[in-house]
N, C-alpha and C positions, 0 to 999 in steps of 0.2 A: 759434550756428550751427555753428562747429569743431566744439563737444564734439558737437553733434549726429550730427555725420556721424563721429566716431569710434565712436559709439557703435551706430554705424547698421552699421558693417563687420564686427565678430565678427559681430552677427546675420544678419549676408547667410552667413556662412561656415557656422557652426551649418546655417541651413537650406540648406546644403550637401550637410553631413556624415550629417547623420542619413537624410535619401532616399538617400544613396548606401550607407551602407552596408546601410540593408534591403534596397537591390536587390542589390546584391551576396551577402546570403545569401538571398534566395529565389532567386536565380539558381543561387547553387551548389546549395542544395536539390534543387532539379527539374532539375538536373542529373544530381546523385547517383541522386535515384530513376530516372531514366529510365536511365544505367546499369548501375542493380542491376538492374531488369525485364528488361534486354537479357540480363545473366548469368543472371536465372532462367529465360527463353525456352533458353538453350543447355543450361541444367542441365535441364529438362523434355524438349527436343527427345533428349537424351541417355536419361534415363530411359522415353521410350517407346518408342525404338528397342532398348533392354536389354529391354523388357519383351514387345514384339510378337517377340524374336530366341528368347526363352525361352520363350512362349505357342507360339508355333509348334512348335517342335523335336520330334520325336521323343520317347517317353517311355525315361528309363531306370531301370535296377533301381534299388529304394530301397537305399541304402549301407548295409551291416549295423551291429547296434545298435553293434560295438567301432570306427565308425567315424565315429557320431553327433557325436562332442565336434569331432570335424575342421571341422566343416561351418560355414560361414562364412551370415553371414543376407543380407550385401553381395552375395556370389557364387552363392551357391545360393536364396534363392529367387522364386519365380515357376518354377522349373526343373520340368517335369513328370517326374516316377516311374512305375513301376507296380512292385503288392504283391500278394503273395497274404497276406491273411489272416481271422480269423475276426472276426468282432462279438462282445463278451462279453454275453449279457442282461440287456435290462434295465439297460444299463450304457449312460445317455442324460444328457447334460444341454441346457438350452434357452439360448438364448442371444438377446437380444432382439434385432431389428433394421427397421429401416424402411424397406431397398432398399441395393444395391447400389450401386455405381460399375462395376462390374466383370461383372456381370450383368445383362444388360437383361431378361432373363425375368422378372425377382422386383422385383416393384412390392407396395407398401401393407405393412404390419406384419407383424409377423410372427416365426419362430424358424428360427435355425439349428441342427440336430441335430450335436452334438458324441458322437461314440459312442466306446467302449474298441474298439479290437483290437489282438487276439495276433496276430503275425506270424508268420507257417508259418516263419521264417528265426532267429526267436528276435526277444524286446523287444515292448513294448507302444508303440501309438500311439494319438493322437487322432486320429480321419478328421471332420470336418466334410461329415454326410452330405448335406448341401443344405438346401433349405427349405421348411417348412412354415407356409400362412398362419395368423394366430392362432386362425382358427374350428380349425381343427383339429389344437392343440397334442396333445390327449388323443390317447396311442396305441390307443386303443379305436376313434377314428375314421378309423384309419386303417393296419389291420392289414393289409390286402393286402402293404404297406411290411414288412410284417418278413420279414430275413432269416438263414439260420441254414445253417451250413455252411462249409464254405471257398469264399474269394471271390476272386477275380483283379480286381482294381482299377485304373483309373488315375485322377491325381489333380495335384495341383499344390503343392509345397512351401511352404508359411508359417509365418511367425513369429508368436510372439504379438505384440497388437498395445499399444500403452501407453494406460494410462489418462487418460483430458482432465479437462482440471478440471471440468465439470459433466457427466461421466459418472454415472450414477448408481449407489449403493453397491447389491453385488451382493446376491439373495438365499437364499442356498446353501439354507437350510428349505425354501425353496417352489422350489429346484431353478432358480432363475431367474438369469442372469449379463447382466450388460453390457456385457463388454470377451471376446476372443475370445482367451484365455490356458487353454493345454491343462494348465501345469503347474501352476497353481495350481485350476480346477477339480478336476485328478488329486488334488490335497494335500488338498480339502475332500472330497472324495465320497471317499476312501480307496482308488484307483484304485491305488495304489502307484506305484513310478517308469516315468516316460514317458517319449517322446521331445521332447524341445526343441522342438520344431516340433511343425504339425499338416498332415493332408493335405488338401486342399479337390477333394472329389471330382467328379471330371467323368465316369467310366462305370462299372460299367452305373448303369443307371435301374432302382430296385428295382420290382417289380409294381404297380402302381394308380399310378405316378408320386410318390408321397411316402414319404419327404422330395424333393425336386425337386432332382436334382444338375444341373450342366450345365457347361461350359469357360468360363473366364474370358476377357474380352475388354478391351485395350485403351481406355479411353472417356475420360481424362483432359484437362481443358480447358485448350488453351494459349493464351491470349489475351496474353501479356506484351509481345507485339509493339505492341498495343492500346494498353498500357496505358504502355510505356514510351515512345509517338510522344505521346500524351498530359500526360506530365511534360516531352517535349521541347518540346512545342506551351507550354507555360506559361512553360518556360523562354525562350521566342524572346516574347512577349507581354511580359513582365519587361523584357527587354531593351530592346523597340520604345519601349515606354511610360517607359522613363528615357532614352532618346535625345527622345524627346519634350519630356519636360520639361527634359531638358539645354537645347536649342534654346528655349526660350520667356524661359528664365531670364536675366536682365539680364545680358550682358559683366561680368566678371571686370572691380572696379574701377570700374566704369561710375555714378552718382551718380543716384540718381529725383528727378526734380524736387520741390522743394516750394512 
């Protein structure tokens, strides 16, 4: 009967130890994550306010080319510009895409028109002329769109954008790209040296409406508040349910009948 109940006391303790300590890390867990959501709600609420302060703003002159290397991707872009300059002919590439975040005019597949211009000021740039849906990639269907001359532009400063791991590999033969990088298109089509950035053009609208430019807007989803009341709500459930079973479990000591 002794040894019994000696033997009976680690295993009251054991099944102590092991419920407590997994509620103790899934506590901390959904702790942690609830949070980081709350850090990523401040770091998002942050970034839209940079970005509707920049979307809004007046346009200013684009910085001449000997002052390209200065320009920060942190601080300058979303910044809007305007440029005067020429489109080179015929100096196009396509770039796939399925919609926006940033555009709500441009729904279903389709191409963004990436074009060459000289700048009346000196340097080349890529302008990102807007978009055109895939029926009407062929510039043949869509000639109204071309333009030739010098152009007053406004437009909005971007970066290239990095490659995801199942982006798909671009296909420079068939003139086709899937990541929105002016200087490496520039490298493969023999464009020669560009500018670091590209413009994303908001006016004018060239004749017949394509490529389809227009201003970016703000649309980015902050739900973090959601999601971090949601790791806090698990975290308080954890809690509840081992105060629970604290309470059911036999006194510290206490002997179950045999």
């Amino acid at each position: 009967m002794a040894a019994m109940l000696r033997d009976a006391a680690p295993r009251r303790r054991a099944g102590r130890v092991v419920p407590t300590l997994f509620a103790l890390m899934a506590l901390v867990a959904f702790l942690s994550l609830g949070t980081w959501q709350i850090e990523r709600k401040a770091w998002k609420e942050t970034l839209i306010d940079t970005l509707e302060r920049r979307l809004s703003a007046a346009p200013t002159e684009l910085q001449p080319q000997q002052r390209w290397a200065g320009l920060d991707q942190a601080d300058d872009e979303f910044r809007r510009v305007k440029l005067t300059a020429t489109f080179v002919p015929a100096a196009e590439a396509f770039i796939y895409t399925s919609g926006s975040a940033m555009r709500s005019d441009i729904a279903g597949p389709g191409y963004w028109i990436f074009a060459l211009a000289r700048l009346a000021s000196g340097g080349r740039v890529v302008v990102n002329r807007g978009f055109v849906p895939e029926a009407r990639r062929d510039p043949a269907t869509r000639t109204a769109g071309e333009t030739t001359g010098v152009i007053d532009m406004v437009g909005v400063l971007r970066w290239p954008e990095p490659r995801g791991l199942f982006t798909p590999t671009d296909q420079p033969q068939s003139n086709l790209w899937f990541v929105r990088d002016p200087v490496a298109i520039a490298a493969a089509k023999g464009w020669g040296e560009v500018a670091p950035f590209f413009i994303e053009l908001e006016s004018p609208q060239p004749p017949g409406g394509l490529p389809r430019a227009g201003p970016l807007k703000v649309n980015l989803r902050n739900e973090h508040l959601h999601y971090a009341l949601t790791w806090y709500g698990l975290a308080l459930v954890v809690a509840v349910m081992f105060g629970f079973w604290l309470r059911n479990r036999p006194p510290r000591g206490e002997i179950p009948s045999l």
